[in-house]
C-alpha positions as CSV (number, residue, x, y, z in Angstrom):
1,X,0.0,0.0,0.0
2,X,2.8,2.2,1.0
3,X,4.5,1.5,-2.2
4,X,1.7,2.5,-4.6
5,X,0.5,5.7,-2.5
6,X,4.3,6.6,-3.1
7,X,3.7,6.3,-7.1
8,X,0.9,8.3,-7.3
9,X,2.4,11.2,-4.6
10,X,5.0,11.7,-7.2
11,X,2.7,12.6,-10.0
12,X,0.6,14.8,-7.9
13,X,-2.5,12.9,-7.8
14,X,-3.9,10.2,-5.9
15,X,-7.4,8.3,-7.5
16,X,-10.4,9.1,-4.7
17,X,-10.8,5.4,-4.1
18,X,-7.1,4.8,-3.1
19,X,-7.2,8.0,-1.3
20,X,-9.7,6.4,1.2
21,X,-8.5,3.2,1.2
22,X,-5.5,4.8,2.3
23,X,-7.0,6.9,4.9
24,X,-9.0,4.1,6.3
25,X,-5.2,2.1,6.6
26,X,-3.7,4.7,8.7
27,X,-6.2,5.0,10.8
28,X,-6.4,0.8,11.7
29,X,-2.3,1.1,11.7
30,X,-2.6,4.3,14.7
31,X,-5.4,2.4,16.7
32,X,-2.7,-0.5,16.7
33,X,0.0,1.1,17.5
34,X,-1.9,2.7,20.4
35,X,-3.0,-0.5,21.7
36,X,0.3,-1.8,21.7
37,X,1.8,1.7,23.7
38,X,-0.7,1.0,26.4
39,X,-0.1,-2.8,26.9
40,X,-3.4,-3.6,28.4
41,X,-4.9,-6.6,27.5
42,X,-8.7,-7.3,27.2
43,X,-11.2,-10.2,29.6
44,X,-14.6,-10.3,28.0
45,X,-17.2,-11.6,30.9
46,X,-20.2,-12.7,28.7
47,X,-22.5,-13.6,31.4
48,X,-26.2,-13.2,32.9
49,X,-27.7,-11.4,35.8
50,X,-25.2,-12.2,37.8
51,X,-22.1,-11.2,36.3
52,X,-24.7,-8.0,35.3
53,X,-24.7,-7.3,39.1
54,X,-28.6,-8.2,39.1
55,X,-30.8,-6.3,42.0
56,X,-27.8,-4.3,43.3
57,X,-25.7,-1.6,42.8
58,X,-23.3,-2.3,39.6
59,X,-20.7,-0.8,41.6
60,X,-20.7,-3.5,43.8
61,X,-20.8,-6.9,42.0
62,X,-18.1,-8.7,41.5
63,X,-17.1,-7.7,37.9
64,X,-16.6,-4.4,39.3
65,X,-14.6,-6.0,42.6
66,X,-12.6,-7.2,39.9
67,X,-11.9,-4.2,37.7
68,X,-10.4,-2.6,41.2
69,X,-8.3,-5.9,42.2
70,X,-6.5,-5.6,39.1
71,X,-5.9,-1.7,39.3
72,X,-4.4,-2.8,42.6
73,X,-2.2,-5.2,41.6
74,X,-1.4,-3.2,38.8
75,X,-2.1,-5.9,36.2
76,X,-3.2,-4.2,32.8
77,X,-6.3,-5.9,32.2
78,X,-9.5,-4.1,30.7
79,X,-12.2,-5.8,31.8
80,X,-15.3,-6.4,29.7
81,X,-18.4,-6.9,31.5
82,X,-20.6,-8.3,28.2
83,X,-22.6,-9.6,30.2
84,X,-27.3,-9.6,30.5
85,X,-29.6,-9.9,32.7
86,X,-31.7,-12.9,31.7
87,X,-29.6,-14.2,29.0
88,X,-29.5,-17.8,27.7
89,X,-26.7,-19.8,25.9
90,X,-28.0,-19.4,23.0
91,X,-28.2,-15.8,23.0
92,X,-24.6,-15.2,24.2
93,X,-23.5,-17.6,21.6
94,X,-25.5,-15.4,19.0
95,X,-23.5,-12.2,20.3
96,X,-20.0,-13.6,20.7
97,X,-18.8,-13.2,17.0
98,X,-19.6,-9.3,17.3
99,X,-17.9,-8.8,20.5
100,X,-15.2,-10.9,19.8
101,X,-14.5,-8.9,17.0
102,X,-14.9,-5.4,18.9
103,X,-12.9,-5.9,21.4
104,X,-10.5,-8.1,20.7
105,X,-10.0,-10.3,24.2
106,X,-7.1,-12.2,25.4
107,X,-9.8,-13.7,27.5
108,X,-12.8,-15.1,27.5
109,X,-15.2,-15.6,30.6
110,X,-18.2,-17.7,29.9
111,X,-20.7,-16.9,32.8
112,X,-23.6,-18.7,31.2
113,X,-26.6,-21.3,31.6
114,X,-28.7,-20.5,34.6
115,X,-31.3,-19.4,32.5
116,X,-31.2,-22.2,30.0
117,X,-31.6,-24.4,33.6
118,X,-34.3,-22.5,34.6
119,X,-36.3,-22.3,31.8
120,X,-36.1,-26.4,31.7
121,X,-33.8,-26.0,28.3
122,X,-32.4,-29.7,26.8
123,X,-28.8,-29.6,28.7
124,X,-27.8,-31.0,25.5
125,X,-28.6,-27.6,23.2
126,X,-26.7,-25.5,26.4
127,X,-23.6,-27.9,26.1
128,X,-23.7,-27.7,22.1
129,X,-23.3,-23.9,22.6
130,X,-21.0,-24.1,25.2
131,X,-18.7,-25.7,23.3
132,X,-19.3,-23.8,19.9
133,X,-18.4,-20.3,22.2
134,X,-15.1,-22.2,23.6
135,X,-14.3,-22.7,19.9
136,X,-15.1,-19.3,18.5
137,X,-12.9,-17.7,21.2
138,X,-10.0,-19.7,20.2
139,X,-10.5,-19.3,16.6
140,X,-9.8,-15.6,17.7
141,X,-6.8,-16.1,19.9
142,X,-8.6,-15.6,23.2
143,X,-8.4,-17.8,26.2
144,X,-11.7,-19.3,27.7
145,X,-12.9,-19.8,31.3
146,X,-15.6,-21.3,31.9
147,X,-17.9,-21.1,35.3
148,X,-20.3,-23.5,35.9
149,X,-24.0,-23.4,37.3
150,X,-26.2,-25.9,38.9
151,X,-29.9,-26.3,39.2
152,X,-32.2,-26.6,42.7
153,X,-33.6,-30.5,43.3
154,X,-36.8,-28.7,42.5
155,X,-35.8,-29.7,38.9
156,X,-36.1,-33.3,39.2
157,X,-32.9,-35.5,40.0
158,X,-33.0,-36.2,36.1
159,X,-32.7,-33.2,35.2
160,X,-30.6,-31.7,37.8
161,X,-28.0,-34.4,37.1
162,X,-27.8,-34.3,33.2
163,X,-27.2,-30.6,33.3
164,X,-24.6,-30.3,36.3
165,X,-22.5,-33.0,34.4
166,X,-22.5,-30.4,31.0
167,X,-19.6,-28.1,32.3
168,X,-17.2,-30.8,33.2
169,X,-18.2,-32.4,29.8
170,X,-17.6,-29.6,28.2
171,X,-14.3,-28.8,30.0
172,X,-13.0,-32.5,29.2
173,X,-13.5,-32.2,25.7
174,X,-12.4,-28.7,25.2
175,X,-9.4,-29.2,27.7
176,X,-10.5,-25.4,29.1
177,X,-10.3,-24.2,32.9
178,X,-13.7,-24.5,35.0
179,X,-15.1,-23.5,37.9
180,X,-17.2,-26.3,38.6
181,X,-20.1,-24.1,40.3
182,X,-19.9,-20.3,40.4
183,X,-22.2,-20.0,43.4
184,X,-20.9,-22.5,45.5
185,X,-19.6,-20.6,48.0
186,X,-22.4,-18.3,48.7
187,X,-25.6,-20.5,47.4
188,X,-26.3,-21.6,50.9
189,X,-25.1,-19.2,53.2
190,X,-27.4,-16.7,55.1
191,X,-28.0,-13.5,54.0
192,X,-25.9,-14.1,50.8
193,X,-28.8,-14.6,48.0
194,X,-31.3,-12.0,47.5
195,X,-35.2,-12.7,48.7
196,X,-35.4,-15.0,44.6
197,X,-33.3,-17.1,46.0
198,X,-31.3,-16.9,42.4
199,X,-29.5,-14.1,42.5
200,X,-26.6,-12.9,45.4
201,X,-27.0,-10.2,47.6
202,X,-24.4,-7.6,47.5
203,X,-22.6,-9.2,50.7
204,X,-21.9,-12.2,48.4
205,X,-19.9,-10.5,45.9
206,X,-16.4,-10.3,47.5
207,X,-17.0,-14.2,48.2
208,X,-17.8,-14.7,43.9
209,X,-14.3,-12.8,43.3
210,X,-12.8,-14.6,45.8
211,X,-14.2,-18.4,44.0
212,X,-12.6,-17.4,40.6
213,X,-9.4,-15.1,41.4
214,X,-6.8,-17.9,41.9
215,X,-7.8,-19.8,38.6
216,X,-8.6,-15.9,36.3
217,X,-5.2,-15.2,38.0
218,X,-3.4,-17.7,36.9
219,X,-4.8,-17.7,33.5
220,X,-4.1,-13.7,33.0
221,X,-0.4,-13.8,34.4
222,X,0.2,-17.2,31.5
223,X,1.3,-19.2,34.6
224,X,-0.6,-22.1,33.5
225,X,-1.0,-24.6,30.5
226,X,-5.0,-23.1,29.7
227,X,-5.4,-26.2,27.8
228,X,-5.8,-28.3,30.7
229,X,-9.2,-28.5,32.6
230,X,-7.5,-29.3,35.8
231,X,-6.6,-26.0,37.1
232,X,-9.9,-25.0,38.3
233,X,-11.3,-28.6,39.5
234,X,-10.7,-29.9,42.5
């Protein structure tokens, strides 16, 4: 491109078309070049309600909790928080391609399939599109974490069962780092879910950070072999 602009500079005109093309190259090559001075690196959350901080102050979910962790550690991560109240699978998997593109991660959290549960979804359509977002991701370069959910026993043992077991599934075949089950530390504690039972109260945020950190750590400072579903698992 450089080359031919060069020709036509030396006879004093430049063909509209090329001139645009041109101008359109220079101004991809600057945004580059400024995301390479800053050195930040990007972690998309693409979750639901409650990576969207659901019935409290957005300030105070965990996302948030997490954007100021890394500011005090220093670490230059922008975080991402893609993430929608009362989204399914299917609809994070329809967005992905877009955001992927926009923002260009290094990671990938994948905060998704509560509401597939809920709405009594086949487990087999939310692990289909589990594992199509782990593979979009890497076709992109990005890294993928995955955090699991679980249904009540209100579901039917059944059912409760077949869709618990889709995360690991999906882990195993994908070889990607899961949290088996994002709420587990604050599901059954007092005071830490809001009056739905669903969603966690403000108090229970600190204790979500604190459930992922070590693994998201891990994976953001390279120190691990992201291939392997055994970091997170216990």
């Amino acid at each position: 491109m450089t080359a031919v602009l060069f020709r036509y500079l030396t006879t004093g005109f430049i063909p509209r078309g090329l001139l645009l093309i041109a101008l359109v190259y220079a101004g991809v090559a600057k945004a580059d070049a400024q995301g390479a001075a800053d050195g930040s690196k990007t972690l998309l959350i693409l979750g639901d309600s409650i990576s969207a901080a659901y019935g409290i102050d957005e300030r105070e979910g965990w996302v948030q909790l997490l954007r100021d962790r890394l500011e005090e550690k220093d670490l230059a991560v922008k975080v991402v928080n893609a993430s929608v109240s009362g989204e399914t699978s299917a609809g994070g998997l329809a967005r992905l391609p877009r955001l992927l593109s926009e923002h260009g991660p290094k990671w990938l959290v994948v905060e998704l399939g509560g509401n597939d549960g809920l709405r009594g979804y086949p487990p087999r359509a939310l692990q289909q599109n589990l594992v199509r977002m782990v593979q979009l991701a890497r076709e992109q370069g990005a890294e993928v974490l995955l955090l699991g959910m679980q249904m009540p026993p209100n579901y039917g043992k059944a059912y409760t069962q077949a869709f618990a077991a889709v995360y690991p599934q999906v882990a195993a075949a994908e070889q990607v780092p899961l949290v088996p089950f994002f709420l587990e530390t604050v599901a059954l504690v007092e005071g830490a879910m809001q009056n739905d039972g669903i969603h966690p109260t403000a108090k229970a945020q600190p204790a979500l950070l604190e459930h992922v950190w070590p693994c998201l750590e891990s994976i953001m400072k390279g120190n691990v072999d992201t291939r392997s579903n055994s970091l997170c698992t216990s």
